[in-house]
C-alpha positions in Angstrom: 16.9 -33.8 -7.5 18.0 -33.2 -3.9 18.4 -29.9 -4.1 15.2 -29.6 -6.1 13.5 -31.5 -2.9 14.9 -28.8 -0.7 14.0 -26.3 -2.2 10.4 -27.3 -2.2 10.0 -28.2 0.9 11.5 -24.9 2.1 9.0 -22.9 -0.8 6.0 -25.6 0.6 7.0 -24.3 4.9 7.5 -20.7 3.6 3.8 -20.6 2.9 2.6 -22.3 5.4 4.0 -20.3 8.2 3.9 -17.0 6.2 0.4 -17.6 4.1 0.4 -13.7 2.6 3.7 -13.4 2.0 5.9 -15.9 -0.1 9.5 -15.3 -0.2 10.8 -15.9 -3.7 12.9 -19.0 -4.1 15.1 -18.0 -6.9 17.2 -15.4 -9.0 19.9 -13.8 -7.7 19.5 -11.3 -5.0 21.5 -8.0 -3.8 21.0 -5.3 -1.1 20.7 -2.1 -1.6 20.8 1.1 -0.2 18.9 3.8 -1.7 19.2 7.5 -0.6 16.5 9.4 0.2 16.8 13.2 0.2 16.1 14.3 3.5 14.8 11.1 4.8 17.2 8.0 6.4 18.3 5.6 3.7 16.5 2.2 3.6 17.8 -1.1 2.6 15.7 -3.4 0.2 16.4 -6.4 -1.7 16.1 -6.0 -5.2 17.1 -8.1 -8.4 17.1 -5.3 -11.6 14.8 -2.5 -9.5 12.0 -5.0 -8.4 11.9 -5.4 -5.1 11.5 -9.3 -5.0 11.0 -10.7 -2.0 7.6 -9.4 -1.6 4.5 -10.9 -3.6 1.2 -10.3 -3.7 -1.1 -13.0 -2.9 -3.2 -14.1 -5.7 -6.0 -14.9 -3.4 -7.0 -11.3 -2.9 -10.3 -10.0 -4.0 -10.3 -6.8 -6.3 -13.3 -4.6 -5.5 -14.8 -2.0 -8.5 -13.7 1.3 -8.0 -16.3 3.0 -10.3 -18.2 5.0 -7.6 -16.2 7.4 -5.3 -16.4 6.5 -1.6 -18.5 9.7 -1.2 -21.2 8.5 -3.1 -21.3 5.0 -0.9 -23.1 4.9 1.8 -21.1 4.0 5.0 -20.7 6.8 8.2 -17.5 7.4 9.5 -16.4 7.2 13.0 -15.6 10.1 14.9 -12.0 10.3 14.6 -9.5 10.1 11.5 -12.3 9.7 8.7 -9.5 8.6 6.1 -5.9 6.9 5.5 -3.7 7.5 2.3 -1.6 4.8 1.0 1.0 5.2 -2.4 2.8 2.0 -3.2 6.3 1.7 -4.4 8.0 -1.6 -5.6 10.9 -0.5 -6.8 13.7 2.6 -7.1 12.1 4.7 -10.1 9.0 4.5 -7.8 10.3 4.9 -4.9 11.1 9.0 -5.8 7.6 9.2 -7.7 5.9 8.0 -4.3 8.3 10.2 -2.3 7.9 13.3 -4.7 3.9 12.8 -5.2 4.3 12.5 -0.6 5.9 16.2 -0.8 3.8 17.7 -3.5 0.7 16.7 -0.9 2.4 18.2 2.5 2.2 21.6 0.7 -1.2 20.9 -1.0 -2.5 19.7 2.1 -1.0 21.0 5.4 -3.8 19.7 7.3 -3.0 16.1 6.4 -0.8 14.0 8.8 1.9 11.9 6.9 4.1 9.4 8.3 7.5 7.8 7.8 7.4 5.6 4.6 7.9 1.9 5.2 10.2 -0.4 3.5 8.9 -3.2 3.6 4.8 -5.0 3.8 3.2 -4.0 6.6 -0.1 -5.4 7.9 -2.6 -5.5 4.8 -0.4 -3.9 2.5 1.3 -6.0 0.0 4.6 -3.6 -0.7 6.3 -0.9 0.7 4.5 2.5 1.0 4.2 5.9 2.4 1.2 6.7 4.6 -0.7 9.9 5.3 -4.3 11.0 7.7 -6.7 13.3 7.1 -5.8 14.5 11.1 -9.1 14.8 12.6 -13.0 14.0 11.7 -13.0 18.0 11.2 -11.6 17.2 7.5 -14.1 14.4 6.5 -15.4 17.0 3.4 -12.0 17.8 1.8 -11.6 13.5 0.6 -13.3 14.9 -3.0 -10.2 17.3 -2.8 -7.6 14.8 -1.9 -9.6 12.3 -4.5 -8.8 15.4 -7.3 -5.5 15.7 -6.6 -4.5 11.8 -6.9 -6.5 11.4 -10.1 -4.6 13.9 -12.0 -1.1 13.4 -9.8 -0.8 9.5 -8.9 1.6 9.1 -12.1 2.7 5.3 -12.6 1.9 4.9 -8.4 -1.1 2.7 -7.1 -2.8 4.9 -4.3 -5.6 3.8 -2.1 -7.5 6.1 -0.2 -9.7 4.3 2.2 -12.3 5.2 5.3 -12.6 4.4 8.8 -16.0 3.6 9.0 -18.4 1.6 10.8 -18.5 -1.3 8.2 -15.3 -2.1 9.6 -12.0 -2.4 8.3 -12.6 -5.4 5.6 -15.0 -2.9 4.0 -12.9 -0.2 4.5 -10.5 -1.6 3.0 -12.4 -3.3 0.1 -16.0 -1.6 -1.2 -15.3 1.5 0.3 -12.2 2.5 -0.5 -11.1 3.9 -4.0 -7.8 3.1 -6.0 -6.1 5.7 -8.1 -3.6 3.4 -10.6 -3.4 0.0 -10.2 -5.6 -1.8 -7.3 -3.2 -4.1 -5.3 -4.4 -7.0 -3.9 -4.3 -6.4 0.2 -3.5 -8.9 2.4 -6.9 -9.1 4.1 -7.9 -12.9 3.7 -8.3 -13.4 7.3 -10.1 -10.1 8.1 -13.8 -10.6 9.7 -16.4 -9.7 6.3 
């Protein structure tokens, strides 16, 4: 019952000092290193694929994603108009993510892309690859970037989401649009 105690207590300061992300308190974990073609190899913890240590917080609101961001009405700012996010949570997705990343650097050599993250990273739950539309110049081609993901997001939750003047809880929330499963961002203490 001691150790029980422990435990909890360490579960019960785990969420108070890290309130979106909870560290998981059991099962047996192992690090690994997985390869990735041309980019530097990443360490994650995983326990049977799943990366483990990161979970979603419950708390999240899910926002409707039947009308495109197009069709809402918001106006960009006058710089990047829009940010590309593709999850991965474990190995299997990992190459999906990093294949569907190359398919779009050839389908879209205007877009910016960045290094892919290993681990969560300010509102995003998991690790993920990121890419920009470069410049405000390219604010009409997000119905082509919207096409693309719909037919080639696979088994990979993708959000696509503006930089408007609603600010970034909105930007995040109504005005973005999912392609896959909607992930619930870390955004509880955002300004509404």
């Amino acid at each position: 019952t001691i150790f029980l105690m422990i435990v909890l207590l360490l579960l019960h300061l785990t969420v108070l000092f890290h309130r979106t992300r909870v560290l998981c308190a059991f099962g047996s974990f192992k690090s690994t290193t997985i390869p990735i073609k041309k980019y530097k190899a990443w360490n994650l913890v995983r326990n049977d694929q799943k990366i483990v240590n990161y979970s979603l917080n419950a708390a999240a609101t899910i926002f409707s994603q039947e009308e495109s961001p197009q069709k809402r009405n918001f106006v960009l700012k006058e710089r990047n108009p829009y940010d590309v996010h593709a999850y991965f949570k474990n190995s299997v997705q990992l190459e999906e993510a990093m294949a569907l990343r190359e398919k779009m650097m050839v389908e879209f050599p205007w877009m910016r892309f960045y290094n892919p993250k290993s681990r969560p990273l300010g509102p995003h739950p998991i690790p993920m690859w990121e890419a920009d539309f470069g410049g405000y110049e390219n604010r009409d081609r997000v119905e082509d970037i919207f096409a693309f993901l719909q037919k080639e997001h696979g088994n990979l939750s993708v959000l696509v989401h503006p930089h408007s003047h609603d600010g970034d809880y909105a930007d995040h929330t109504c005005n973005a649009q999912w392609f896959g499963d909607v992930l619930p961002l870390r955004i509880q203490g955002w300004k509404r």
